[in-house]
SERO-4910 file (N, C-alpha, C, O; in steps of 0.05 Angstrom, whole numbers):
BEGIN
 pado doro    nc1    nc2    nc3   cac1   cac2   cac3    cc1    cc2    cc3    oc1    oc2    oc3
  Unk    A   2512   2130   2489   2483   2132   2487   2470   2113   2507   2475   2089   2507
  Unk    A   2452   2125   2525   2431   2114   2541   2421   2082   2521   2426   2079   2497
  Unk    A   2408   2065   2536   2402   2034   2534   2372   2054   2519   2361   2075   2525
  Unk    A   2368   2035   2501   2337   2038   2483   2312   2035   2510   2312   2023   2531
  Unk    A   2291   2054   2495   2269   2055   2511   2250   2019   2508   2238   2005   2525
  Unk    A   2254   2018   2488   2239   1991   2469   2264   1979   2449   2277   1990   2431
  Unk    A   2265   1954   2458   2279   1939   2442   2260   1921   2427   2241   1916   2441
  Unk    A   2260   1910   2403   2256   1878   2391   2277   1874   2376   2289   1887   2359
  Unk    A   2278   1851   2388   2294   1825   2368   2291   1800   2361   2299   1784   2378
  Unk    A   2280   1790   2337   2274   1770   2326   2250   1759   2333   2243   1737   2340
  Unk    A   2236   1787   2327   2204   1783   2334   2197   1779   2303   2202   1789   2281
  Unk    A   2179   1750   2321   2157   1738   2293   2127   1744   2310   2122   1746   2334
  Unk    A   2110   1745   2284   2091   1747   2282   2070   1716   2269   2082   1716   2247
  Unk    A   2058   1703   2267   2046   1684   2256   2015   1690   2263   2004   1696   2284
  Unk    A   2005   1686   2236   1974   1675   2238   1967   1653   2228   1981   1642   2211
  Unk    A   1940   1641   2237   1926   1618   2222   1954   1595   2221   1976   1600   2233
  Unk    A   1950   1570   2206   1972   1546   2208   1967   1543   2184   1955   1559   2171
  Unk    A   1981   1511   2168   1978   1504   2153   1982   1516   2123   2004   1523   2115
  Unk    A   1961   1516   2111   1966   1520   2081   1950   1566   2084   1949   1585   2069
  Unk    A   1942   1561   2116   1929   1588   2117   1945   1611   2122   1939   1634   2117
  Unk    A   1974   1599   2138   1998   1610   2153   2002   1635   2139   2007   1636   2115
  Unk    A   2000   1653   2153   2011   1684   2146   2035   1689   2154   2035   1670   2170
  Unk    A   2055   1698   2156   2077   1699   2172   2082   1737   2173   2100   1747   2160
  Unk    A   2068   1750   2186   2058   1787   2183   2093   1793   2193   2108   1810   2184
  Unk    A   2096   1778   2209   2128   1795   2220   2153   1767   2217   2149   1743   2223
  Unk    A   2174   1777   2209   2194   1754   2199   2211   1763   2220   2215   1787   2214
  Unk    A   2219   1760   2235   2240   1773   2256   2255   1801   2259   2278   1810   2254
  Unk    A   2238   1807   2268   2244   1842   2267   2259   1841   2294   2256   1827   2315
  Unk    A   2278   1860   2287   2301   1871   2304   2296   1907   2304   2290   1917   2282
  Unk    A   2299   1920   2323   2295   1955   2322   2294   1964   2350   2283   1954   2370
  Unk    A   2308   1985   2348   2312   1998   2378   2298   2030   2379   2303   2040   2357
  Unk    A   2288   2044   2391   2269   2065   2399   2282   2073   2425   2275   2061   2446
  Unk    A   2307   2100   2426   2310   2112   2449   2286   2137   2456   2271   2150   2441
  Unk    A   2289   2139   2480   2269   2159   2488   2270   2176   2479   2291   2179   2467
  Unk    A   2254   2195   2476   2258   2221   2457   2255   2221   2430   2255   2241   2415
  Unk    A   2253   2200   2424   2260   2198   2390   2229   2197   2373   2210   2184   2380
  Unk    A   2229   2211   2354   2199   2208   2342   2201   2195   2310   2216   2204   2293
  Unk    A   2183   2170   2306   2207   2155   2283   2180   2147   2273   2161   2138   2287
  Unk    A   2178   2149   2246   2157   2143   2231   2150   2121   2214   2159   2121   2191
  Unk    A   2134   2102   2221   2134   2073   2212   2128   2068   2183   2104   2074   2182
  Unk    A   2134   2062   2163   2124   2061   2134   2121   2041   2121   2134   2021   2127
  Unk    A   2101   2039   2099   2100   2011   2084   2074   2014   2073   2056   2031   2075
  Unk    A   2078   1983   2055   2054   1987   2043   2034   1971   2057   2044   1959   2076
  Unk    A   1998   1966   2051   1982   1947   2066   2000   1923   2068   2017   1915   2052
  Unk    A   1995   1915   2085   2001   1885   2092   2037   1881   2092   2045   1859   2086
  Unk    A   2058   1901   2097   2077   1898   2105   2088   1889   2129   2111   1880   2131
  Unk    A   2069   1893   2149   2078   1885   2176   2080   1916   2199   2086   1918   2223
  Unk    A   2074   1929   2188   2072   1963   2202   2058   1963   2224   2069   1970   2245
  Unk    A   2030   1955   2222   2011   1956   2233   2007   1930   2264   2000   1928   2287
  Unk    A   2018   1917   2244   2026   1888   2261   2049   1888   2279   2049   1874   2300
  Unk    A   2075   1908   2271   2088   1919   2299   2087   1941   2313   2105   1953   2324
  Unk    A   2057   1948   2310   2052   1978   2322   2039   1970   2346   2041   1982   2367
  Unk    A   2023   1947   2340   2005   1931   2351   2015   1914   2373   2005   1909   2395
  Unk    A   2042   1906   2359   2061   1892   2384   2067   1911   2402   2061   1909   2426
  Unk    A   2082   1936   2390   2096   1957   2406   2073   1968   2425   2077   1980   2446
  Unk    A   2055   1964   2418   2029   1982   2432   2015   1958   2461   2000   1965   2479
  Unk    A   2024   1934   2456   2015   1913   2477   1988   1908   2469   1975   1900   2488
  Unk    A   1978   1909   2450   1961   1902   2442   1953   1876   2427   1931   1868   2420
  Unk    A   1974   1868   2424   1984   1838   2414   2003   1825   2428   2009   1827   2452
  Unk    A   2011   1809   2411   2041   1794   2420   2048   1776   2406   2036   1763   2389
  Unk    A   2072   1777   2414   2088   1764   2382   2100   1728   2388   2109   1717   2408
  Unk    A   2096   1717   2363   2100   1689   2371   2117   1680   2381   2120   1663   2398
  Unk    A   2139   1704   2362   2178   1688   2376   2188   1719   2378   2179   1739   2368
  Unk    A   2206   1717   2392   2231   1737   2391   2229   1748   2420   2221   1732   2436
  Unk    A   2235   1771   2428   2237   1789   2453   2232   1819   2441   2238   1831   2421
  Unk    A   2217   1824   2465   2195   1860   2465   2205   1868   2503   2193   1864   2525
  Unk    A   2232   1882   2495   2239   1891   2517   2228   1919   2522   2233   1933   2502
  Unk    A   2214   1935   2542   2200   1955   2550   2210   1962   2574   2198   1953   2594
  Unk    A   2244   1989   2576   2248   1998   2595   2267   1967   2610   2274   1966   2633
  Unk    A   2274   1944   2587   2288   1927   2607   2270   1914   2609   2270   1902   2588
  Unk    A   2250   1905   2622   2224   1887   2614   2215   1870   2592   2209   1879   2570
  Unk    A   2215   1846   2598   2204   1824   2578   2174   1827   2576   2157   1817   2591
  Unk    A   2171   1841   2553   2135   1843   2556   2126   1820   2548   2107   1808   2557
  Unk    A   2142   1813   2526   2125   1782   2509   2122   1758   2529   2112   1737   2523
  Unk    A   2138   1767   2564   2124   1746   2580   2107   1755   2598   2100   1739   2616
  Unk    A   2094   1782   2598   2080   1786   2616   2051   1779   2605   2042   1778   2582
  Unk    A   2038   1773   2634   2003   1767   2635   1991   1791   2616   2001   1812   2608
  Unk    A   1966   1780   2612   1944   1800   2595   1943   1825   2620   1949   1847   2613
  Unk    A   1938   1822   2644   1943   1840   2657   1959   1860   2670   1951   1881   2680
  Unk    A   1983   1851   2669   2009   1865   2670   2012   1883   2633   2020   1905   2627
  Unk    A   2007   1869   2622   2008   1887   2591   1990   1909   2597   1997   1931   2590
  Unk    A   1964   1906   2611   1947   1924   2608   1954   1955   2628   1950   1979   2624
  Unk    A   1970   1936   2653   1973   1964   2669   2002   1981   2655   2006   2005   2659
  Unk    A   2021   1965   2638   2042   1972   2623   2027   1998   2612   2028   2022   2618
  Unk    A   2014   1986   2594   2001   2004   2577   1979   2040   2584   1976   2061   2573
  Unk    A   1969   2027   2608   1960   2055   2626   1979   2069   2635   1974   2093   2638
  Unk    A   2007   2060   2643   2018   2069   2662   2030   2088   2637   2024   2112   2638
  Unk    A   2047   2078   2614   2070   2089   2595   2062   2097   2572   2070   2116   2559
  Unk    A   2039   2075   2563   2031   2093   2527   2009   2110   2531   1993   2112   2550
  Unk    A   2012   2124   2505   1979   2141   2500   1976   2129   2474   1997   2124   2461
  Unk    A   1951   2124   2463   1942   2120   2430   1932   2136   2418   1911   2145   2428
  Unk    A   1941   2152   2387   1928   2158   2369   1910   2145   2354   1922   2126   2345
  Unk    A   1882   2145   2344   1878   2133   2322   1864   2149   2299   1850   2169   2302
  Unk    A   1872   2136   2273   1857   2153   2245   1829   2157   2252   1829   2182   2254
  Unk    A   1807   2150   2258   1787   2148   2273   1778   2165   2295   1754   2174   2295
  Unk    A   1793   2171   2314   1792   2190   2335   1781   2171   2363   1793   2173   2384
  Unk    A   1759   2155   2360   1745   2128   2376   1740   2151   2401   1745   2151   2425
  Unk    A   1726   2176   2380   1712   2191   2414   1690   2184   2424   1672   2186   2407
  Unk    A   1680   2174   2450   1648   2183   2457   1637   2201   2443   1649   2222   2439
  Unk    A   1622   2199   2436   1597   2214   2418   1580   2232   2430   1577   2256   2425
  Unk    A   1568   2214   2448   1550   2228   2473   1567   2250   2488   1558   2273   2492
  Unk    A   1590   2242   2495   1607   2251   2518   1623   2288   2513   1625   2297   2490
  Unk    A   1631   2301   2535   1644   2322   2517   1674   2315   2524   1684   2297   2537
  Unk    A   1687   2341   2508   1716   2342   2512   1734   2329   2534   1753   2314   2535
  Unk    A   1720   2340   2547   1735   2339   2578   1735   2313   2595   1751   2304   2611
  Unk    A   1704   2300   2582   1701   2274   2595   1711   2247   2575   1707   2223   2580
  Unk    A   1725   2259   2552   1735   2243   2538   1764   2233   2533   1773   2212   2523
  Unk    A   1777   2263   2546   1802   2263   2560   1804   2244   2587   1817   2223   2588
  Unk    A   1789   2255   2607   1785   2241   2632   1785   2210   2633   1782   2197   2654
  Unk    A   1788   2201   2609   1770   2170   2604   1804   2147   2622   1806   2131   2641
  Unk    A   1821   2156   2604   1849   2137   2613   1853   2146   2651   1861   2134   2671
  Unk    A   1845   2165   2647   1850   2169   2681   1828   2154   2702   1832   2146   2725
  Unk    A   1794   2154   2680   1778   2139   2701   1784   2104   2702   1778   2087   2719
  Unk    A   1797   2101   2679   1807   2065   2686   1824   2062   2712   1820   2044   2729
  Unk    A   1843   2083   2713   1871   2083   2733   1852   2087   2761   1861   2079   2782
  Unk    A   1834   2096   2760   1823   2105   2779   1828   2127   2811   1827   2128   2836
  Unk    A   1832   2141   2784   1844   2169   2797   1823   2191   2802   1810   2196   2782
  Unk    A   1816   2205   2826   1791   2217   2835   1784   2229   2816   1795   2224   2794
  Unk    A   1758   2254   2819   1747   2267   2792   1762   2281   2800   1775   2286   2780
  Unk    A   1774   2295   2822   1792   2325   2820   1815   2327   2807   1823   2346   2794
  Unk    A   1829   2298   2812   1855   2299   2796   1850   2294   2756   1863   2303   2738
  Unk    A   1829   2279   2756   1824   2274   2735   1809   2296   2709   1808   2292   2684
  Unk    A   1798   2320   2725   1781   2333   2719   1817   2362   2717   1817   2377   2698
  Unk    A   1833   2364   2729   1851   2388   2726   1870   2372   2703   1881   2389   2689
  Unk    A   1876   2343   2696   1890   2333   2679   1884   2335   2657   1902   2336   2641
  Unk    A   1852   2336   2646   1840   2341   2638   1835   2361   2614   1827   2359   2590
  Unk    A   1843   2382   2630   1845   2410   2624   1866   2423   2620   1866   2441   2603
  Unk    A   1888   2415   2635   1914   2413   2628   1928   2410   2595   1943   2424   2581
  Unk    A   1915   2382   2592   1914   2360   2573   1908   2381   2546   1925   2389   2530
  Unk    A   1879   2386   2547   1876   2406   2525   1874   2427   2526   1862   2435   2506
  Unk    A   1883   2447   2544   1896   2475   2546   1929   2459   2525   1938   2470   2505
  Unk    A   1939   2440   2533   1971   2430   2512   1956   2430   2490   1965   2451   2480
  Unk    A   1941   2423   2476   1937   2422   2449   1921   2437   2433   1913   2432   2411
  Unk    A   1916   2460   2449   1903   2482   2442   1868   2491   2441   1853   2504   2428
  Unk    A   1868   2470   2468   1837   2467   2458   1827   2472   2495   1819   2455   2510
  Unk    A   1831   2495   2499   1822   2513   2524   1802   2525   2519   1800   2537   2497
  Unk    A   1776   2526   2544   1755   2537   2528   1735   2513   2518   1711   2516   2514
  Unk    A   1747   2494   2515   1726   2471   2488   1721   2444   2508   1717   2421   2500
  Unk    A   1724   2452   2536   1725   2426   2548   1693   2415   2544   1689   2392   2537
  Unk    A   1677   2431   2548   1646   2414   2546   1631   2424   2531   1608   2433   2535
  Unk    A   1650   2422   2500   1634   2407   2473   1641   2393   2456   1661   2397   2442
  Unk    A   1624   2371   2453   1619   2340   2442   1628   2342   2412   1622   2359   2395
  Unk    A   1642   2323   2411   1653   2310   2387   1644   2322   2363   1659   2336   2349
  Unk    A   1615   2315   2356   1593   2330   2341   1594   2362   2336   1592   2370   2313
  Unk    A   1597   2383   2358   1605   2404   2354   1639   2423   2357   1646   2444   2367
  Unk    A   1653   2398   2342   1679   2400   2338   1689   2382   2308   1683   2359   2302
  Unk    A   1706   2404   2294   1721   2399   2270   1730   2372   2263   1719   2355   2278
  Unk    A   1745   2361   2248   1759   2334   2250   1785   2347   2256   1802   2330   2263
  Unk    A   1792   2365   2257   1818   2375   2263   1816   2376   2302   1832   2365   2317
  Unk    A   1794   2391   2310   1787   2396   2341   1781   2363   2348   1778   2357   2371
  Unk    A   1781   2351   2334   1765   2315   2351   1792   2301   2348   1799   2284   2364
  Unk    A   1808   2310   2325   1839   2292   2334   1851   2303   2348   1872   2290   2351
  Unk    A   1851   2329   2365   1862   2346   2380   1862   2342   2416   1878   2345   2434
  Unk    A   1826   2332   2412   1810   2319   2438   1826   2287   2436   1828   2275   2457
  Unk    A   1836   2275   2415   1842   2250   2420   1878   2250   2426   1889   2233   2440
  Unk    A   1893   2272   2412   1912   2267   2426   1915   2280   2450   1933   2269   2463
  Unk    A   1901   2303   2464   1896   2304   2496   1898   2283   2502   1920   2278   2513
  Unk    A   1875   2256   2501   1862   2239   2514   1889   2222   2517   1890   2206   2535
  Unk    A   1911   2225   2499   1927   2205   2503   1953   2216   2514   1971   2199   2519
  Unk    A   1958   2238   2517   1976   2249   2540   1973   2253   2567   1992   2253   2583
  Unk    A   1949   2256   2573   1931   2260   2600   1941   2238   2621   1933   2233   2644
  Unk    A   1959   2227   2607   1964   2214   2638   1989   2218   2632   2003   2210   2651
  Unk    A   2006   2228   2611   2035   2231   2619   2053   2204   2606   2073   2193   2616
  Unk    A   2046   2201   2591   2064   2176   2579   2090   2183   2566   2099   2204   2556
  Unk    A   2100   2152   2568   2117   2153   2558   2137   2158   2535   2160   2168   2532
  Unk    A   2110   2143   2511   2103   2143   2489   2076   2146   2471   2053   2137   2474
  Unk    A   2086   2157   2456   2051   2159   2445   2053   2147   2418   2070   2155   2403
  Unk    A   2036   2125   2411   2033   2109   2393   2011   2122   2370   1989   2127   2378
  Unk    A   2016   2126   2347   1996   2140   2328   1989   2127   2306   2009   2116   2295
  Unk    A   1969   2122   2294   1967   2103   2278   1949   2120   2257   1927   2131   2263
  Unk    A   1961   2120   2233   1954   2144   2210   1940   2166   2219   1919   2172   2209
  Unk    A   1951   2182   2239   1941   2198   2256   1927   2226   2232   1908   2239   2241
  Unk    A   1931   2230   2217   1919   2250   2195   1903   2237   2172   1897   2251   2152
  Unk    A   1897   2214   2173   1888   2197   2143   1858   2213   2148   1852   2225   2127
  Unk    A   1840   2216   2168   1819   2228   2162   1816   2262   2160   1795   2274   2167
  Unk    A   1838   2273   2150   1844   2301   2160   1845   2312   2128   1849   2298   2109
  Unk    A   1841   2342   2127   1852   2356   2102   1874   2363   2096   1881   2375   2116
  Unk    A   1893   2364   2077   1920   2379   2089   1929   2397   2107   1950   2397   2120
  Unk    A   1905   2416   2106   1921   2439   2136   1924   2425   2166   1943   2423   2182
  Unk    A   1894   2418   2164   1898   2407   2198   1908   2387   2194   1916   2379   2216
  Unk    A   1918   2362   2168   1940   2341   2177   1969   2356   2182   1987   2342   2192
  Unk    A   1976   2385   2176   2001   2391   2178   1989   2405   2209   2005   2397   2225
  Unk    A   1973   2419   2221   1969   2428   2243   1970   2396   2260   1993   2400   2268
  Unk    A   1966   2378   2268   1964   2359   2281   1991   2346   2280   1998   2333   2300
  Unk    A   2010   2347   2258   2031   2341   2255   2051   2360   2267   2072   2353   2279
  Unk    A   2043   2387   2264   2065   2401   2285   2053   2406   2307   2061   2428   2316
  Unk    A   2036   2394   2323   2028   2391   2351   2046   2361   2361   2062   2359   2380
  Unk    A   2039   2344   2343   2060   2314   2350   2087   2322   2358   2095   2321   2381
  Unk    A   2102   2332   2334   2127   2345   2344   2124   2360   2359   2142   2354   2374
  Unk    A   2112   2383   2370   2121   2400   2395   2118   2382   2425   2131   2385   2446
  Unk    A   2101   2366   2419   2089   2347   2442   2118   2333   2451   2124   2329   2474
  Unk    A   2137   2325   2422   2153   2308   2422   2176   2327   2435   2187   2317   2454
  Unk    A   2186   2354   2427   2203   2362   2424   2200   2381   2457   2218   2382   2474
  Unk    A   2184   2390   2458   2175   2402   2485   2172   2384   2515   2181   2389   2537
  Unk    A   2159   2367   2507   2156   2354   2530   2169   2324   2530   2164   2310   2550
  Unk    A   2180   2317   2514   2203   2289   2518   2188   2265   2505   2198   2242   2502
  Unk    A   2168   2271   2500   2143   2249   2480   2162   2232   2466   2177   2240   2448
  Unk    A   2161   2208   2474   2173   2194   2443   2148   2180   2425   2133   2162   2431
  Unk    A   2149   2190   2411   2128   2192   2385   2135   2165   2362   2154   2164   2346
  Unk    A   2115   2145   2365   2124   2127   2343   2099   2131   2325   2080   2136   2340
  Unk    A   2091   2132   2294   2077   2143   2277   2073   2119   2253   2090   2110   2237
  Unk    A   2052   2113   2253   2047   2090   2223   2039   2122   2199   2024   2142   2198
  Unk    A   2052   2114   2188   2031   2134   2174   2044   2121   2137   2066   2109   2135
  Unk    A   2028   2127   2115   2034   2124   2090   2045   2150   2064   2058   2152   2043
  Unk    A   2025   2170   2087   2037   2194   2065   2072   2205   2078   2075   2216   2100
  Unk    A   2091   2200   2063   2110   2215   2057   2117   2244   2067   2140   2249   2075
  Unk    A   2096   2264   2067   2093   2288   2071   2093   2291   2105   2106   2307   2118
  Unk    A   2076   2271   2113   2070   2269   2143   2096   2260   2159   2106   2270   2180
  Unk    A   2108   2229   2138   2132   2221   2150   2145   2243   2156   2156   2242   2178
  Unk    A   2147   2266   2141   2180   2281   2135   2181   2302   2172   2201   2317   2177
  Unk    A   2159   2299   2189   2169   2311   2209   2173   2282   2228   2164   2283   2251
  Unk    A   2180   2266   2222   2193   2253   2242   2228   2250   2236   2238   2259   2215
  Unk    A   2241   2239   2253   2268   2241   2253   2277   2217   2248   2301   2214   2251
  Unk    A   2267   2203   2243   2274   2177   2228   2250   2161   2223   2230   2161   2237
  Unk    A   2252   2146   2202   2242   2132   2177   2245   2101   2182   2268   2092   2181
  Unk    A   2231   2089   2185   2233   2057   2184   2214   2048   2167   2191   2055   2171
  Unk    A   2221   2032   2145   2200   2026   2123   2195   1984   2128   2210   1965   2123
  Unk    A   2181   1986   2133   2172   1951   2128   2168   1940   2101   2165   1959   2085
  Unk    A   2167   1921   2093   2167   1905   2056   2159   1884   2067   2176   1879   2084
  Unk    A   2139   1865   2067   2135   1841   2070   2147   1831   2097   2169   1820   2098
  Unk    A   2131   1834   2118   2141   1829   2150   2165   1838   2153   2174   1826   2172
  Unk    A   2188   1860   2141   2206   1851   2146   2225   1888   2143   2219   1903   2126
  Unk    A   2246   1894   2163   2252   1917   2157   2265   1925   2137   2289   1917   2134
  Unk    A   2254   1944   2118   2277   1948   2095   2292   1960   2088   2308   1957   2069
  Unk    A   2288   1984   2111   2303   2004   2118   2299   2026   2142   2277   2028   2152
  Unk    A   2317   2038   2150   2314   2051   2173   2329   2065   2173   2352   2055   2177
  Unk    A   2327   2096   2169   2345   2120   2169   2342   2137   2190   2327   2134   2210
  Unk    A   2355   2154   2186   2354   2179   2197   2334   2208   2180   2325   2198   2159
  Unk    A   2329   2227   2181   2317   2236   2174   2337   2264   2173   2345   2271   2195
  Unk    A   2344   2276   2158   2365   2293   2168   2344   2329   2168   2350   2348   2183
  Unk    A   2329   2329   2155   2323   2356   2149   2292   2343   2154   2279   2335   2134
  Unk    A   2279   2342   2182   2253   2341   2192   2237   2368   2189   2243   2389   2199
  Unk    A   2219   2362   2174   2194   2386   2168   2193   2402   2191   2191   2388   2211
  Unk    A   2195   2427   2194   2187   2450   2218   2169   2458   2223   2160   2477   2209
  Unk    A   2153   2445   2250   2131   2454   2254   2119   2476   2249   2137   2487   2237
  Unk    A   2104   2490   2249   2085   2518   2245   2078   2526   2271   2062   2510   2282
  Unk    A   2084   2548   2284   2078   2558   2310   2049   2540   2312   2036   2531   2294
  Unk    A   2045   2539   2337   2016   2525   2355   1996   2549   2344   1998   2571   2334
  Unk    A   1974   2529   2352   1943   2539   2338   1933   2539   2369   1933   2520   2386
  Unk    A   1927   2557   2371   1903   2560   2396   1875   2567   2384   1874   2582   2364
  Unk    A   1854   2559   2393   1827   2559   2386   1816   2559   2417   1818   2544   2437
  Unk    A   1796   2596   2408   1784   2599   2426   1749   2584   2427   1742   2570   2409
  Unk    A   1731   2590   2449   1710   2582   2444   1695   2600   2437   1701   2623   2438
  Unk    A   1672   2591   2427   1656   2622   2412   1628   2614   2429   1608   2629   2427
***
């Protein structure tokens, strides 16, 4: 087997000092090869969130090593995390964090206008982006005149649109109904399974876990288990939605 895409080992986490000291991650150890779509579990305040946050470069961890591709991230600058992070992840969030004002297309475009990539390249990636998730046709209309199913659809475009490595999801269905959390859930996997996505997933419902291929559960900063998943939920053919 190929070297892990993401390694940690004996990553701590600490907040506040003293009598205030949190200790969110106790030395976590876990490996993530490419390809792999593995679903993070636990309850509040297990430490889930707190190594999603690491894994995502969005933090950093007090002690241990956060190898990325062979890369010591826990020594790189706020700036080098940042172009890490343009260059290899995309983000999910429960939330969606769309422009409001803005439409489809310019909300996809958004990770490409940081990189600073022209409007032509940015404007066909764009489209690309959500022609993959079924949302051709819907480029220029606004958040507002789109479903919660069509606005997490525009948000996971927004986070493949540049082609990453990994896509980081964070209760990617908690604001959803069951259908479109199971439609959004078999778009993750095809994303994963089709195009080489490695898919890491916080999520709490069970039901959502069961299409990932492995299971990592946190308990108090700390891993308490980590399986395999042997019989992963089967997606539901793709949803295309036209425009009306």
């Amino acid at each position: 087997m190929s070297d892990p895409l993401i390694q940690l080992r004996g990553v701590t986490k600490k907040y506040g000092s003293g009598v205030a000291e949190l200790m969110a991650l106790k030395g976590i150890d876990l490996d993530i090869h490419a390809g792999e779509f593995v679903a993070i579990m636990g309850p509040s305040g297990s430490g889930k969130s707190t190594a999603m946050n690491i894994l995502g470069c969005l933090d950093t961890p007090t002690g241990g090593q956060y190898l990325f591709k062979g890369a010591h991230v826990e020594s790189l600058s706020r700036d080098q995390r940042a172009r890490l992070r343009r260059r290899f992840l995309g983000f999910v969030f429960q939330g969606f964090n769309l422009l409001a004002r803005t439409s489809a297309q310019e909300n996809v475009e958004l990770p490409l206008l940081y990189r600073g990539d022209s409007a032509s390249v940015r404007r066909a990636a764009a489209t690309k982006a959500l022609q993959a998730v079924g949302l051709g046709g819907w480029e220029h209309h606004t958040p507002a005149e789109l479903s919660g199913g069509q606005q997490q659809r525009v948000a996971i475009a927004r986070a493949i649109v540049t082609e990453p490595a990994v896509v980081l999801a964070d209760e990617p269905t908690g604001n959803l109904d069951t259908q479109r959390s199971h439609e959004i859930m078999g778009l993750l996997m095809r994303l994963n399974q089709d195009h080489g996505i490695t898919v890491l997933m916080v999520t709490h419902e069970a039901d959502m876990a069961a299409y990932a291929q492995r299971m990592v559960h946190f308990i108090d900063g700390c891993i308490a288990s980590d399986e395999p998943n042997p019989h992963p939920t089967t997606a539901a053919p793709a949803a295309t939605e036209e425009a009306t």
